[in-house]
FIKEMAR-224911 format. One record per residue (C-alpha): residue number from 1; x, y, z. Coordinates in pm, 1 decimal. Layout:
REM FIKEMAR-224911
+--------+----------+----------+----------+
: vodren :     east :    north :       up :
+--------+----------+----------+----------+
:    NUM :        X :        Y :        Z :
...
+--------+----------+----------+----------+
This chain:
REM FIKEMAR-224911
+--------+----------+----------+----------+
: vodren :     east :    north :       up :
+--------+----------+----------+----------+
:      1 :   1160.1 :   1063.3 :  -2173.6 :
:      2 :   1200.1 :    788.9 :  -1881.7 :
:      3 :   1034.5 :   1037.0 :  -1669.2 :
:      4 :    682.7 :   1092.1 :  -1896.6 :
:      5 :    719.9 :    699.2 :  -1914.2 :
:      6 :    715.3 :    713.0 :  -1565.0 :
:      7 :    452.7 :    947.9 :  -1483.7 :
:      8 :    229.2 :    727.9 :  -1710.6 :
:      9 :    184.2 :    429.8 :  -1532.9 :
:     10 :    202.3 :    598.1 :  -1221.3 :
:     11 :   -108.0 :    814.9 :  -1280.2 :
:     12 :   -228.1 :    504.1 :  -1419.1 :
:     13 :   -237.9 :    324.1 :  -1115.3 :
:     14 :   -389.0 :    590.5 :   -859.5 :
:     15 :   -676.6 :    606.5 :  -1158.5 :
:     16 :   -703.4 :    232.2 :  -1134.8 :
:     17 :   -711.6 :    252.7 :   -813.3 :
:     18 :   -931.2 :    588.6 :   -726.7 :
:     19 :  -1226.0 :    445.3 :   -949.1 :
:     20 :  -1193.0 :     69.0 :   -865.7 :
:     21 :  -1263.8 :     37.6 :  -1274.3 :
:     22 :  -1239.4 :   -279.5 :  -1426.8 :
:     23 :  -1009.4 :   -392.9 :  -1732.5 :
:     24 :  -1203.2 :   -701.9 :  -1867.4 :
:     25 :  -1279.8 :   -776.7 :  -2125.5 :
:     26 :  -1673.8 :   -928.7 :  -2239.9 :
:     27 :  -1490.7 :  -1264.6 :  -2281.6 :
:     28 :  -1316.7 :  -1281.4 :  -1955.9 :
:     29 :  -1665.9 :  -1190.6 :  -1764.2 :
:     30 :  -1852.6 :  -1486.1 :  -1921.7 :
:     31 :  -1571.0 :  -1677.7 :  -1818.9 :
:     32 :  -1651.8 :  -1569.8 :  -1468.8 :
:     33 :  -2033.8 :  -1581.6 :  -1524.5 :
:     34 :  -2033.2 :  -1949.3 :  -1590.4 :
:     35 :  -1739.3 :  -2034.4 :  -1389.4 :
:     36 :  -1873.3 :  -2265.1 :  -1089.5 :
:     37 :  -2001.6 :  -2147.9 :   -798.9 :
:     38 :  -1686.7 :  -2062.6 :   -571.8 :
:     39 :  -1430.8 :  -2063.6 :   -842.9 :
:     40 :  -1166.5 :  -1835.2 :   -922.4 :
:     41 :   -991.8 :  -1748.0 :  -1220.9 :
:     42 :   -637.0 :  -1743.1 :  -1203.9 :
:     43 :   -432.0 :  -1464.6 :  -1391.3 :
:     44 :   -745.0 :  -1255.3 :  -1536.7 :
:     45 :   -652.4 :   -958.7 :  -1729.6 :
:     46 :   -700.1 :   -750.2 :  -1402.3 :
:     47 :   -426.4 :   -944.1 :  -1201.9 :
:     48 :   -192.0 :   -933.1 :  -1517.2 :
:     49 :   -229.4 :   -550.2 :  -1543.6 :
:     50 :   -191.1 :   -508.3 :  -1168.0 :
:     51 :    131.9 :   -747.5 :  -1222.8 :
:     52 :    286.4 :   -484.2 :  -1475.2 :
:     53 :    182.5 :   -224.9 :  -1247.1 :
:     54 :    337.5 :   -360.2 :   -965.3 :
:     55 :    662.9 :   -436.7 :  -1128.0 :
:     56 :    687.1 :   -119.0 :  -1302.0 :
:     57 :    589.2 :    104.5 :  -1009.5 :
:     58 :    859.1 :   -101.7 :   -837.1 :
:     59 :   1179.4 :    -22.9 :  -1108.4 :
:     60 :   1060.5 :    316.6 :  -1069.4 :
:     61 :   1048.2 :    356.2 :   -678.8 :
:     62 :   1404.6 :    180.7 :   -698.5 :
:     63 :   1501.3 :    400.9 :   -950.1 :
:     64 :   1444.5 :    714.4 :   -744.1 :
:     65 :   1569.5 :    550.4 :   -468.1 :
:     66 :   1908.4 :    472.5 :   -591.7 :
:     67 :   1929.8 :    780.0 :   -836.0 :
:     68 :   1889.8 :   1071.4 :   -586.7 :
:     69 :   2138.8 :   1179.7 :   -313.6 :
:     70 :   1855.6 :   1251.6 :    -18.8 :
:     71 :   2149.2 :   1352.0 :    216.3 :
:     72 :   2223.4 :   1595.1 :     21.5 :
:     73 :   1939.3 :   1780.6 :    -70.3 :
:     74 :   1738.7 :   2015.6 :     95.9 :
:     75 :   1398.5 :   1851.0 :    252.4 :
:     76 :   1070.7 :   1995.2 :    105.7 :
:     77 :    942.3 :   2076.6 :    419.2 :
:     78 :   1010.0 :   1995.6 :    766.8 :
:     79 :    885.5 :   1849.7 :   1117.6 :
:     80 :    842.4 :   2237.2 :   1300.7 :
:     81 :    478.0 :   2252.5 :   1265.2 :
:     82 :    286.3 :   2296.9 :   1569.9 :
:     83 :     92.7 :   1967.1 :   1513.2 :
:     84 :    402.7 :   1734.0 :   1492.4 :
:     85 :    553.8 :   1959.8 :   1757.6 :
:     86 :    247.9 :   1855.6 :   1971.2 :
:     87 :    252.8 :   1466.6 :   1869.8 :
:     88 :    574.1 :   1416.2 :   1957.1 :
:     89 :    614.6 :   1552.0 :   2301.2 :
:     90 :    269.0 :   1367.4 :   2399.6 :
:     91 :    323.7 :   1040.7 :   2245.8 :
:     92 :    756.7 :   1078.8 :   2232.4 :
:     93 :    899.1 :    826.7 :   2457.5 :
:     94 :   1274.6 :    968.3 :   2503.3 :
:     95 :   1399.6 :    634.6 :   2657.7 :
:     96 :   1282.4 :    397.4 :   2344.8 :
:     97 :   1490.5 :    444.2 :   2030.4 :
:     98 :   1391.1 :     92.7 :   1894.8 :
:     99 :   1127.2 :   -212.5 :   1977.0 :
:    100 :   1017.1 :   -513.7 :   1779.8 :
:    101 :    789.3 :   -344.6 :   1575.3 :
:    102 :   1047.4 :   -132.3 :   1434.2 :
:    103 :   1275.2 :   -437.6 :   1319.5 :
:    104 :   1011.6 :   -686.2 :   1208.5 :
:    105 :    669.6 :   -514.2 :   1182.0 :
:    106 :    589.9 :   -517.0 :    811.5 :
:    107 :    666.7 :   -886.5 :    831.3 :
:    108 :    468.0 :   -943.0 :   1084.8 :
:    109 :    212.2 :   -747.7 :    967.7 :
:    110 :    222.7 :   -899.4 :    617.1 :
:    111 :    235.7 :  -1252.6 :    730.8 :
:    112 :    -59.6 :  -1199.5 :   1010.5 :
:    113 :   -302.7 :  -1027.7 :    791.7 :
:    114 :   -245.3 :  -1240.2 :    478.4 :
:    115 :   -250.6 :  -1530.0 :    670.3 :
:    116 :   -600.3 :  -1409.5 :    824.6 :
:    117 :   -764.6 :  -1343.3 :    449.1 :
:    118 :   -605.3 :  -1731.4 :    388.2 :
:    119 :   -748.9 :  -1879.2 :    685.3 :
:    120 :  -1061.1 :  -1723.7 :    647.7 :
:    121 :  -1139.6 :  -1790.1 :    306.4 :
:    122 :  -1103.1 :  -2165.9 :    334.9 :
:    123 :  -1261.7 :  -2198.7 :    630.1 :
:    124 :  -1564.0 :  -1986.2 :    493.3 :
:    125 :  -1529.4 :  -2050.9 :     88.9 :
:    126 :  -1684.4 :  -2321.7 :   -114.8 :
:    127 :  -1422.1 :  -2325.9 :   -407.9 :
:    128 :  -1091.2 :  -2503.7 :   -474.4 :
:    129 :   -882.4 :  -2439.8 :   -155.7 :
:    130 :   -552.0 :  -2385.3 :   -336.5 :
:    131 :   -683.0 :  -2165.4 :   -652.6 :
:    132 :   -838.0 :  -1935.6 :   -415.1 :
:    133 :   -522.0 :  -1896.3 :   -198.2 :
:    134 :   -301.1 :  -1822.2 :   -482.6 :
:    135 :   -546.3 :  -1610.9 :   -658.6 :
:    136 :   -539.3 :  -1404.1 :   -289.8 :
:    137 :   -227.8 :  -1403.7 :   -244.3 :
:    138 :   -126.9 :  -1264.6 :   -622.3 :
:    139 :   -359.8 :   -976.4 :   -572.0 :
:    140 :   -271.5 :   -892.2 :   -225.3 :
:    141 :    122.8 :   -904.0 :   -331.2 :
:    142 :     69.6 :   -700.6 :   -645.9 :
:    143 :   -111.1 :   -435.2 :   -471.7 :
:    144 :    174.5 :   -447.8 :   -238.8 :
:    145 :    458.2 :   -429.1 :   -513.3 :
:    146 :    272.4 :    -82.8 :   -623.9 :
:    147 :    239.4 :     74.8 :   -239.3 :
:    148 :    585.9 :     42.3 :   -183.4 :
:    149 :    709.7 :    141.2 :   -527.3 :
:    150 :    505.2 :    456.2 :   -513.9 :
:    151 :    629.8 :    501.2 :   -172.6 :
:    152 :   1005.1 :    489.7 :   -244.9 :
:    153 :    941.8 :    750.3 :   -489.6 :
:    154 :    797.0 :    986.7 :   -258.9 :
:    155 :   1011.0 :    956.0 :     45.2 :
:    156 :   1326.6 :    997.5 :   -226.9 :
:    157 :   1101.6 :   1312.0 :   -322.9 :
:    158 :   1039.6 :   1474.4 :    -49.6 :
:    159 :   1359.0 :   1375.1 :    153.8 :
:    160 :   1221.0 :   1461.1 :    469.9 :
:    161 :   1466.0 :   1449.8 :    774.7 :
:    162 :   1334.5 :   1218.6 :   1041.3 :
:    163 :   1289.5 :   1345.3 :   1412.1 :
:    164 :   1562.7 :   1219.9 :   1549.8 :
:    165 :   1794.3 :   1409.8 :   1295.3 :
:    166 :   1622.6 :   1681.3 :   1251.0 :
:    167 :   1602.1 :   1743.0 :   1633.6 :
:    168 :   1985.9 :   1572.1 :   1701.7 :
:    169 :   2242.4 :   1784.7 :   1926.9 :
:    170 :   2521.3 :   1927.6 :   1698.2 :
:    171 :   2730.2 :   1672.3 :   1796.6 :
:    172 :   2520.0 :   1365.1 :   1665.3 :
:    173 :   2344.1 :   1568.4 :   1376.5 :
:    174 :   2680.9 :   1560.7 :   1109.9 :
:    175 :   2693.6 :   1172.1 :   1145.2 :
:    176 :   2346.6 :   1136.3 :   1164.7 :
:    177 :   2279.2 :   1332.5 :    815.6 :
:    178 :   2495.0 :   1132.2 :    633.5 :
:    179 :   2279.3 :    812.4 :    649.6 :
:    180 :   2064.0 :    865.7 :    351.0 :
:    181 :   1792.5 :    665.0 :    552.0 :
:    182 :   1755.7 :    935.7 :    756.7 :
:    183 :   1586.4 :   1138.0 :    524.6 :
:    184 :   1295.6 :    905.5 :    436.4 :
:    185 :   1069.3 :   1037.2 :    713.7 :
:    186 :    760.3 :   1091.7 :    500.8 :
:    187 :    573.7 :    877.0 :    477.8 :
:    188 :    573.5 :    598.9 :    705.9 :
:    189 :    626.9 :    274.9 :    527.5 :
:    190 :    523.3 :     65.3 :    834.3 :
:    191 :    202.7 :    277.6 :    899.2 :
:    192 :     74.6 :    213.9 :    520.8 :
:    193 :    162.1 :   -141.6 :    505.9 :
:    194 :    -25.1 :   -179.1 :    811.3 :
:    195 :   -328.2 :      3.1 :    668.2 :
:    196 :   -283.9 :   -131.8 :    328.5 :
:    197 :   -340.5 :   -446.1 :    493.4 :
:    198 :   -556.7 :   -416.0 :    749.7 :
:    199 :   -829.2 :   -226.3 :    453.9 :
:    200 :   -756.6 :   -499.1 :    196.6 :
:    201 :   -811.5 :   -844.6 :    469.0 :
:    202 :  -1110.7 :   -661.5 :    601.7 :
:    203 :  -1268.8 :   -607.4 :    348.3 :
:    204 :  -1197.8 :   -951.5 :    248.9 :
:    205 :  -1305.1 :  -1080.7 :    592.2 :
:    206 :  -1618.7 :   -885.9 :    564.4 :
:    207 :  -1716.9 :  -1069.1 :    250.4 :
:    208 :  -1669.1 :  -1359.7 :    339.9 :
:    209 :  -1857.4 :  -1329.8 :    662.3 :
:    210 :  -2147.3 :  -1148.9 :    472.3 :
:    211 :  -2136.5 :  -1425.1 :    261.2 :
:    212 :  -2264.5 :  -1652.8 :    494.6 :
:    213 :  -2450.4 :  -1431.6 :    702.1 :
:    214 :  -2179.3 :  -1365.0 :    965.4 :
:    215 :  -2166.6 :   -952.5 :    884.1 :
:    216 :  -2251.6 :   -973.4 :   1290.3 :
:    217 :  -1933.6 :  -1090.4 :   1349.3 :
:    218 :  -1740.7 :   -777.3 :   1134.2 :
:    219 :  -1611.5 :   -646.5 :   1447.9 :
:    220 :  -1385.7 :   -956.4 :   1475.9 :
:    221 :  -1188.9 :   -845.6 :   1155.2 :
:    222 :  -1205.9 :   -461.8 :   1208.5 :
:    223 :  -1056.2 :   -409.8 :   1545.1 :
:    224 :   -765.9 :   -665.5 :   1572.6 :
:    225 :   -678.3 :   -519.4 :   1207.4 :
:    226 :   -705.9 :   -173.0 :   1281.9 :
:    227 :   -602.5 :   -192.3 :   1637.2 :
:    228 :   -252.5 :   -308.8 :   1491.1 :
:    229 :   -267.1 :    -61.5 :   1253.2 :
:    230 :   -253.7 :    204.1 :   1485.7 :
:    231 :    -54.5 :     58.1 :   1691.4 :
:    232 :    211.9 :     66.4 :   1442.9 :
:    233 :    149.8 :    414.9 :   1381.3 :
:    234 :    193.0 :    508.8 :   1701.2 :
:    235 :    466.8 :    281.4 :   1760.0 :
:    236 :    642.2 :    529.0 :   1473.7 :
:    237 :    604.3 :    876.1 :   1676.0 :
:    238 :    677.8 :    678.1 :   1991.0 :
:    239 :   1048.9 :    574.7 :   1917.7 :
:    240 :   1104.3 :    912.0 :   1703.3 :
:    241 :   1136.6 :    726.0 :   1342.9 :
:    242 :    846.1 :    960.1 :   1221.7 :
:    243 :    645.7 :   1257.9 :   1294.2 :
:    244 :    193.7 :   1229.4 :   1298.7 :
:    245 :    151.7 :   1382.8 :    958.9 :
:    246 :    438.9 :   1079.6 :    812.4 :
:    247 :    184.8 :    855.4 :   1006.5 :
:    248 :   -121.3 :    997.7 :    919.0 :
:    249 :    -24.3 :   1028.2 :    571.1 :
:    250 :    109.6 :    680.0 :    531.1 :
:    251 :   -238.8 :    539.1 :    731.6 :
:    252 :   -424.4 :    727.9 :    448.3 :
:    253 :   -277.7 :    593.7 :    125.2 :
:    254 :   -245.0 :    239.6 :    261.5 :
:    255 :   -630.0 :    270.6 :    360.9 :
:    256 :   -753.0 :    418.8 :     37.3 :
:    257 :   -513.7 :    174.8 :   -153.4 :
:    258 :   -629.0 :   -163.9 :     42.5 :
:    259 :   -983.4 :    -68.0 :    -37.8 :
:    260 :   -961.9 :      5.4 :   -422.8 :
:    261 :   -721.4 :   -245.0 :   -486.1 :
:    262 :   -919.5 :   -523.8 :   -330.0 :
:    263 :  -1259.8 :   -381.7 :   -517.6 :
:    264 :  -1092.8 :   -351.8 :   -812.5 :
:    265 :  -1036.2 :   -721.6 :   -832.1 :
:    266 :  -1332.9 :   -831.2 :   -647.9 :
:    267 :  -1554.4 :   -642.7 :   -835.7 :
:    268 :  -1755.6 :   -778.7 :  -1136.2 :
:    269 :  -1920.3 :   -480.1 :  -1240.0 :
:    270 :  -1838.8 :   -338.4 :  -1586.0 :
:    271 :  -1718.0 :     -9.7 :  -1597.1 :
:    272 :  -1506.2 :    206.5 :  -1785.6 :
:    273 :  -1142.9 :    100.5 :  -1799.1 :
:    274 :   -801.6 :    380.4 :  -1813.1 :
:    275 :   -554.5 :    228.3 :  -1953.4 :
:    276 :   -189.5 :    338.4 :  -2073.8 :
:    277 :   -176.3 :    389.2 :  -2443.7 :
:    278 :    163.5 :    318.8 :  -2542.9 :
:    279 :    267.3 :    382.0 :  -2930.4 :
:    280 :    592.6 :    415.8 :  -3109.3 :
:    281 :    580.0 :    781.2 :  -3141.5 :
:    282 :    318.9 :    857.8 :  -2877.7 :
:    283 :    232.5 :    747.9 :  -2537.7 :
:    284 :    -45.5 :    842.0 :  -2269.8 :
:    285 :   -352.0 :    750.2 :  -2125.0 :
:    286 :   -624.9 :    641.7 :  -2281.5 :
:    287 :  -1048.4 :    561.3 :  -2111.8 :
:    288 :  -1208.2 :    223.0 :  -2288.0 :
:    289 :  -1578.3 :    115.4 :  -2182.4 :
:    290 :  -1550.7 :   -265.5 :  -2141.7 :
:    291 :  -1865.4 :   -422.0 :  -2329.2 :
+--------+----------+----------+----------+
């Protein structure tokens, strides 16, 4: 039963998020509509649902997380494909098995990027300095709150052994497999924070720039952004946390999630909304048109 609960607001996320649909109601849009120029509405019906989703999404990742053994279970697949074969010889650096980015990257990255959309905004926005920042940084941490809890649910999942285990001498390997956190290779959690973030500030950035006729000046968002990014993800293969495909994968969701999640709430087109229907006998999905 927890499970189907489960599954429901997952799925209902990703379809939130895949179709960048929006949830108001005809109310809450003339709200916007007549709002002043600049202005943003705190806790709209789109940051509330994202709230629940993040929250939820985040008692389920912990859930799986703390309810399944990863050390002991077999992984569902492994790191002896040719490609991450290939990936980690070339970009493998045998003498590095740690480096800052390893200990405090996602707060760095979190802090830098957020801080950039912050900055940005009141140096290029017209409207109240302090509604916009909180209304920023409530969307950017509930979209957060659902990344990871999605993501501690897969890497629980799929268990993978990271390289360093899975390519340990015999000697190192029995000590080494009994760390649960040694199985929670795929997918990288620093690669799709970085992403997440880097897709969600510039297209923030972007806007704002746009806004006021900067959109020559994009290039000053996109490659500090997604030059860390990558950096990050190579950072990964480099010190032998994580094969490419944990990288590549993790680069992937953060990307696709950064860019629906910030069009979702940036948005104000109408659209049809999926929402979870949740009954006292039944539960599921179920598709509203907002009017």
């Amino acid at each position: 039963m927890y499970r189907k609960w489960a599954l429901c607001f997952l799925v209902t996320a990703l379809l939130q998020s895949a179709t960048g649909i929006s949830s108001l109601s005809a109310a809450d849009r003339h709200s916007q509509a007549t709002s002043s120029p600049g202005r943003t509405e705190l806790l709209t019906k789109r940051l509330k649902f994202s709230a629940v989703v993040g929250v939820v999404s985040m008692g389920i990742g912990s859930a799986f997380r703390l309810g399944i053994n990863e050390a002991n279970r077999d992984p569902l697949f492994g790191g002896n494909n040719g490609v991450d074969r290939f990936f980690r010889r070339h970009f493998g650096d045998a003498g590095k098995t740690s480096n800052v980015v390893d200990s405090n990257g996602t707060v760095f990255t979190l802090a830098a990027g957020l801080g950039a959309v912050i900055l940005m905004q009141n140096l290029l926005s017209d409207g109240p300095v302090w509604r916009n920042t909180a209304y920023e940084v409530a969307v950017f941490g509930t979209g957060f709150m659902t990344e990871l809890g999605v993501r501690l649910a897969v890497k629980s999942s799929f268990a993978r052994r990271r390289p360093f285990l899975e390519f340990a001498s015999p000697q190192d390997a029995t000590t080494l497999n009994a760390n649960s956190k040694n199985h929670l290779s795929f997918y990288s959690g620093h690669t799709s924070t970085a992403f997440y973030t880097a897709a969600y500030a510039d297209r923030r950035i972007g806007d704002l720039l746009k806004a006021r006729s900067l959109g020559r000046y994009r290039l000053m968002s996109i490659i500090p952004l997604y030059g860390w990014a990558s950096y990050m993800a190579f950072s990964r293969v480099q010190i032998d946390k994580h094969y490419f495909t944990d990288v590549a994968a993790g680069g992937l969701v953060g990307t696709a999630w950064g860019i629906w999640h910030y069009r979702y709430h940036h948005s104000t087109r109408e659209g049809w909304a999926i929402l979870p229907f949740l009954g006292k006998t039944r539960f599921g999905l179920m598709a509203s048109r907002a009017l």
